[in-house]
C-alpha positions in Angstrom: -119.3 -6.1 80.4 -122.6 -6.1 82.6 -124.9 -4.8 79.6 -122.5 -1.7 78.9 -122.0 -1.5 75.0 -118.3 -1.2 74.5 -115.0 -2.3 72.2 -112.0 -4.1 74.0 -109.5 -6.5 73.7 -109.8 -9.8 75.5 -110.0 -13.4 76.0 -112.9 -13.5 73.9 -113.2 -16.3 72.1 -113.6 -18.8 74.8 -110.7 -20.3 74.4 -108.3 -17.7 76.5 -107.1 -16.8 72.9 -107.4 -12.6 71.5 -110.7 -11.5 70.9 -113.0 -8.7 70.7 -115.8 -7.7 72.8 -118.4 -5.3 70.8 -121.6 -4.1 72.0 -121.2 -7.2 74.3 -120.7 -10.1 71.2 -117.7 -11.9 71.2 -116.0 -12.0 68.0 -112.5 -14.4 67.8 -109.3 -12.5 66.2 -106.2 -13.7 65.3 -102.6 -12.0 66.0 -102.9 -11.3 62.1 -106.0 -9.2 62.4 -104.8 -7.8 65.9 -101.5 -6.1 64.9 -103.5 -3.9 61.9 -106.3 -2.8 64.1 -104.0 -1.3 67.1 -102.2 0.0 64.8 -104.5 2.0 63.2 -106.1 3.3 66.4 -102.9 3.7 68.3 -101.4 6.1 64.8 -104.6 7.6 64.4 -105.9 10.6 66.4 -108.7 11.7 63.6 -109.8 11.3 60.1 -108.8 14.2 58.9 -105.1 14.1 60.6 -104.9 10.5 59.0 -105.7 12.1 55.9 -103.4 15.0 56.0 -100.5 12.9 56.9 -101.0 10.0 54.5 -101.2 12.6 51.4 -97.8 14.4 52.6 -96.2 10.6 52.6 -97.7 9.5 49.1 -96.5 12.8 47.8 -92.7 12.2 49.5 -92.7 8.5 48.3 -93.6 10.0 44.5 -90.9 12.8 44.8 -88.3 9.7 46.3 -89.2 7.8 43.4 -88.7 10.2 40.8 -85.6 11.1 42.2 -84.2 7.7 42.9 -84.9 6.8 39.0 -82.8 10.3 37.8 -80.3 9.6 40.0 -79.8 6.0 38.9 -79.9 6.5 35.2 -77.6 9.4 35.4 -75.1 8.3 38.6 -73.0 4.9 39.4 -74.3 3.3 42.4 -72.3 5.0 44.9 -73.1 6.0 48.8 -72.1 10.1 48.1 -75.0 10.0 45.2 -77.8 8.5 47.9 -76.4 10.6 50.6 -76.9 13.7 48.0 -80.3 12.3 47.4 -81.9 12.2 50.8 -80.2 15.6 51.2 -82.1 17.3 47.9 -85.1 15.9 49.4 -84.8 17.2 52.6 
């Protein structure tokens, strides 16, 4: 990287494999610790949109929760009562 401190993806490791390159030291990654890390900087634009977003989704998968237990302690297992489901919840 010719001194310049920087992040990147790249044959790092030596062995033409993934790696990192940070503030010019190479640090070896597997395809396991790849696939997390892009996907938490390709989802994320900020903090505090990360934020925003992940409360609206903890408070939809509670909501889907409690109405997926009503509606199978009251209801048959039947498509009409999941397709009413999704449709209460919007």
């Amino acid at each position: 990287m010719g001194g310049r401190a920087g992040f990147g993806a790249c044959g790092a490791n030596g062995s033409g494999g993934p790696g990192f390159v940070a503030g010019g030291a190479a640090i070896p990654a597997s395809g396991s610790v790849l696939a997390p890390i892009t996907t938490l900087v390709i989802t994320q634009s900020s903090l505090g949109a990360a934020l925003a977003v992940s409360w609206q989704r903890f408070v939809g998968t509670a909501l889907g929760a409690v109405v997926g237990a009503i509606a199978a302690s009251y209801f048959e297992p039947h498509a009409l009562v999941f397709a009413c489901s999704v449709l209460f919840l919007g």
